[in-house]
C-alpha positions as MATLAB code, in Angstrom:
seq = 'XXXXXXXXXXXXXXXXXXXXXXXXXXXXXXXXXXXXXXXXXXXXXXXXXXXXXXXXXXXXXXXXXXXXXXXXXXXXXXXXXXXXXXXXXXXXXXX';
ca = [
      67.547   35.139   92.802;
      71.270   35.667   93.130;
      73.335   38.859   92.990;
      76.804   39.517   91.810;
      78.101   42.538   92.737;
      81.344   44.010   91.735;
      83.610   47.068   91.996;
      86.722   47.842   90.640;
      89.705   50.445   91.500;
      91.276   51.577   88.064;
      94.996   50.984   88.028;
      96.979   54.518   86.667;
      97.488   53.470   82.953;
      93.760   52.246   82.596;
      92.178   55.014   80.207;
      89.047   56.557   80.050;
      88.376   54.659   76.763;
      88.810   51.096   78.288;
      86.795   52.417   81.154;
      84.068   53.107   78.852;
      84.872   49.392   77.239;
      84.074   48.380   80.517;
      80.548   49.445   80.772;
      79.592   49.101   77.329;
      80.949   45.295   77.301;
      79.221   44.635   80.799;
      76.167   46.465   80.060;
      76.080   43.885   77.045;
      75.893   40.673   79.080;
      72.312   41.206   79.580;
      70.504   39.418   76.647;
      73.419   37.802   75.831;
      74.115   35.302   78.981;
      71.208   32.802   79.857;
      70.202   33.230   83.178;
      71.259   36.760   83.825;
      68.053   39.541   84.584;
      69.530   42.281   84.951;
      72.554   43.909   84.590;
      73.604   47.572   86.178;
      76.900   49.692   86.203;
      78.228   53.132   86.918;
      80.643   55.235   88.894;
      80.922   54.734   92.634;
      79.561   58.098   93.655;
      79.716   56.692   97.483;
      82.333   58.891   99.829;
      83.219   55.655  101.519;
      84.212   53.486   98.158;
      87.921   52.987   99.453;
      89.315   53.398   96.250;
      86.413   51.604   93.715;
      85.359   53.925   91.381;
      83.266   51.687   88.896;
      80.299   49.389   90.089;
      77.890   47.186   89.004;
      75.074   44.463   89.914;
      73.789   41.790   87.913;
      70.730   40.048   88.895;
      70.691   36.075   87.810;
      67.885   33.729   88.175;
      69.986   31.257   90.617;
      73.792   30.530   91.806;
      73.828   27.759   88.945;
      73.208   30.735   86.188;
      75.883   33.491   87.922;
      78.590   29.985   87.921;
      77.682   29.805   84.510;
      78.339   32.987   83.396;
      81.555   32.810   85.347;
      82.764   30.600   82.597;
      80.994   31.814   79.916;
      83.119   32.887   76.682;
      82.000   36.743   76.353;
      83.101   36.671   80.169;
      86.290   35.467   79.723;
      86.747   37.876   76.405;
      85.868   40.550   78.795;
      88.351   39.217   81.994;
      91.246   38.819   79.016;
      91.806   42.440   78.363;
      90.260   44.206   81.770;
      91.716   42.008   84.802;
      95.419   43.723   83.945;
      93.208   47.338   84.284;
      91.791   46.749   87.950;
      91.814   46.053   91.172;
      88.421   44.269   91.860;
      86.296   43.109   94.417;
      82.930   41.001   94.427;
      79.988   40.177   96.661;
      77.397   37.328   95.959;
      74.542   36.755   98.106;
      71.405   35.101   97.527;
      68.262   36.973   97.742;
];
């Protein structure tokens, strides 16, 4: 299994609307993207999140599958519109 985990910090004009776009269009990968289990994101309710106030996992069967999705088209939809909205960061491990 492989795990992608992500967090974002919000830049100031980023609304609550896209921030709910955000979710919603994440949350949506699951079923969608071949190789991807699970899929999992919220608020960072954690008092030492620097800064990243949205987070998620996703759960993919294998590196191959999360590289894959990477470059998928809903992805890049997704990265189109959100990138100029945050601040990210990502961890990947294999588990």
């Amino acid at each position: 299994m492989f795990i992608h985990i992500f967090g974002f910090r919000w830049k100031e004009h980023a609304t609550d609307a896209e921030k709910e776009r955000a979710a919603r269009d994440i949350r949506a990968f699951q079923g969608q993207i071949f190789g991807l289990i699970e899929v999992s994101v919220g608020e960072n309710l954690s008092p030492r999140g620097q800064g990243y106030a949205f987070a998620g996992l996703m759960k993919f069967t294998d590196r191959a599958a999360c590289d894959a999705y990477a470059v998928h088209p809903a992805h890049l939809a997704l990265l189109e519109w959100l990138v100029p909205l945050i601040d990210p960061v990502e961890l990947d491990f294999e588990a």
